[in-house]
C-alpha positions as CSV (number, residue, x, y, z in Angstrom):
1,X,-23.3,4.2,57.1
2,X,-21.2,4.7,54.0
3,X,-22.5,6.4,51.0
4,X,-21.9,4.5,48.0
5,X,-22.2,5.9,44.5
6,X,-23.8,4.5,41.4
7,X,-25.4,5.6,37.9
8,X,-29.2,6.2,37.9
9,X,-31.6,4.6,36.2
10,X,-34.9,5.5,34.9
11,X,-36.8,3.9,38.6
12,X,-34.2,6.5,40.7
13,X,-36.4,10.0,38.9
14,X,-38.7,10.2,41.4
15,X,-36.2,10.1,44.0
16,X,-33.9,12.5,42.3
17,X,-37.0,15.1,41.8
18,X,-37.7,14.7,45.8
19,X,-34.6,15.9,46.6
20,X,-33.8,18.5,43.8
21,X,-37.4,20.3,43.8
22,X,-37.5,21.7,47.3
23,X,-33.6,23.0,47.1
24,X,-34.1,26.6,45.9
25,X,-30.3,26.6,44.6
26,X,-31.3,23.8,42.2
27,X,-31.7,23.7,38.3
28,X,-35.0,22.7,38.5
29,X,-36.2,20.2,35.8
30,X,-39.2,18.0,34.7
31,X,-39.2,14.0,34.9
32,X,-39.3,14.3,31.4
33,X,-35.5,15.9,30.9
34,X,-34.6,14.0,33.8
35,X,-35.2,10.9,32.1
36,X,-33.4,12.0,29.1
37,X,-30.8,12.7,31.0
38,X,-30.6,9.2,33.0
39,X,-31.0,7.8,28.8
40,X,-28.4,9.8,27.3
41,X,-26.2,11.7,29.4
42,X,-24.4,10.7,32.7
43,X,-26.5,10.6,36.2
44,X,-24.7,9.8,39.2
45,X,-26.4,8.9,42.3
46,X,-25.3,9.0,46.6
47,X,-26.6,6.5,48.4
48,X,-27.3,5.3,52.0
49,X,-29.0,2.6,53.1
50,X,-31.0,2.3,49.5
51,X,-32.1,5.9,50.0
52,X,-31.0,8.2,47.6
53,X,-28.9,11.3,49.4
54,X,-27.3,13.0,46.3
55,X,-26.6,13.7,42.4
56,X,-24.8,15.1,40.1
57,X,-26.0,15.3,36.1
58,X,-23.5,15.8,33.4
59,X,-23.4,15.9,29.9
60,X,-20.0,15.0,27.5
61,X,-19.6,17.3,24.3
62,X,-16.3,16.7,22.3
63,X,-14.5,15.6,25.1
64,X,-15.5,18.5,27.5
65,X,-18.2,18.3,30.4
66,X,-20.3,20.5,31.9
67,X,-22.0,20.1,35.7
68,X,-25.9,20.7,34.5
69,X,-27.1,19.6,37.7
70,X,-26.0,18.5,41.4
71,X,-27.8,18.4,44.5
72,X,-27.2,16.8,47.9
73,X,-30.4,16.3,50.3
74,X,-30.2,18.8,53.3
75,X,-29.6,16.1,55.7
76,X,-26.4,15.0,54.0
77,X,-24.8,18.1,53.9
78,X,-21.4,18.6,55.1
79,X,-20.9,14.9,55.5
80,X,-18.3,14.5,52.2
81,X,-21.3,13.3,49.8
82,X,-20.9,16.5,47.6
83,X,-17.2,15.6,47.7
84,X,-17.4,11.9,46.8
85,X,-19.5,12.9,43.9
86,X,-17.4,15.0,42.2
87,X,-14.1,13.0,42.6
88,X,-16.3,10.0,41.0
89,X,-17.2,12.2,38.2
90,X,-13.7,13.9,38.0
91,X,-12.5,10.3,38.2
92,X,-14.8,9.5,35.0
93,X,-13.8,11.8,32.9
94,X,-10.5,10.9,32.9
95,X,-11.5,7.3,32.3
96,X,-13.2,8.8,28.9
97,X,-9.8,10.9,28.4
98,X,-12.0,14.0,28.9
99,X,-10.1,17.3,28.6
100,X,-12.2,20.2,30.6
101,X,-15.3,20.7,33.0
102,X,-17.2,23.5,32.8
103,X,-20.2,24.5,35.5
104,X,-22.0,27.6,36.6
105,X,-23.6,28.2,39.6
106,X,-25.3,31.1,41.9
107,X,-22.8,33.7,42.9
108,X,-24.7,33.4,46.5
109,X,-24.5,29.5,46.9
110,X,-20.9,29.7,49.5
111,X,-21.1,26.2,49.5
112,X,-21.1,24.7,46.0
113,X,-18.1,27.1,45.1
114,X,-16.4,26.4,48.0
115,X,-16.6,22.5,47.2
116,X,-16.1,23.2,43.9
117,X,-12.9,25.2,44.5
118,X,-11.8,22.8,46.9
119,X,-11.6,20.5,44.1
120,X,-9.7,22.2,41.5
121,X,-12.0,24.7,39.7
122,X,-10.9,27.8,38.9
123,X,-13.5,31.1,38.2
124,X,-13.3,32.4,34.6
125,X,-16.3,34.4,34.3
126,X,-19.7,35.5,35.5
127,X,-22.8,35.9,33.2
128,X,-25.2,38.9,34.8
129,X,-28.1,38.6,35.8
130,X,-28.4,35.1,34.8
131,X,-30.7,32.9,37.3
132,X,-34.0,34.1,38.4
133,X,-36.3,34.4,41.5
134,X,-34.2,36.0,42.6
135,X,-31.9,38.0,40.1
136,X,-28.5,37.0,40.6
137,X,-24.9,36.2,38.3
138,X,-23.9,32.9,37.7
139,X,-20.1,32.0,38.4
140,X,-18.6,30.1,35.7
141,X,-15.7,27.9,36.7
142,X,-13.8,24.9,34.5
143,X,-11.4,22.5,35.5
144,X,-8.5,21.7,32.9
145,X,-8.3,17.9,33.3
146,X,-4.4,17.6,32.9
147,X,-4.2,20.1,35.9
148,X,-6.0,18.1,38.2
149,X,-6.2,14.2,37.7
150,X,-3.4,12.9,35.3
């Protein structure tokens, strides 16, 4: 079945807190700041078959974004969903003329910087000791816009 991507709304939290609360790489939020997220900042859903298989939460500051948030369920892994999600919101922010976007994520998770490098982002720091339980960096990468999507 195709995935097909679409912004959340305020009935898609539970769905979004089922699939982000038992990934351990995960920023793990309440419904409350997801809902304030869904209100106020930009939410983007995968979906198959009206189940929700992925997401990715952003939020815009003078024309720069930052990757807060983005999870794909287990069973949709390595099937393109983390790829189509990040296109669509690479694909946004050129729609708003964005210029950058920024992310950090666990110097462990393989995965996420490998997708992330895949699409264009390039390493440009590391804060120690940042995440907890366990211990570990986070990688910061950014993505010039005019490098990548003009």
């Amino acid at each position: 079945m195709p995935v097909t991507l679409r912004s959340a709304t305020l009935a898609d939290v539970p769905s979004i807190l089922a699939i982000e609360q038992p990934c351990p790489t995960a920023a793990h939020w309440t419904t409350d700041e997801y809902q304030r997220r869904v209100e106020s900042g930009f939410v983007l859903l995968a979906e198959e078959s009206g189940r929700i298989c992925g997401f990715v939460c952003a939020r815009v500051v003078a024309g720069e974004w930052e990757i807060e948030n983005a999870v794909v369920a287990p069973e949709f892994r390595r099937r393109g969903v983390g790829g189509d999600l990040i296109r669509e919101l690479l694909r946004q922010v050129q729609i708003a003329a964005g210029t950058a976007v920024w992310l950090e994520v666990r110097e462990s998770n393989f995965p996420a910087r490998g997708l992330y490098e895949k699409h264009g982002f390039r390493e440009t720091g590391r804060r120690r000791e940042y995440y907890q339980d366990p211990s570990e960096d986070a990688i910061l990468y950014e993505l010039r816009v005019a490098s990548c999507c003009k």
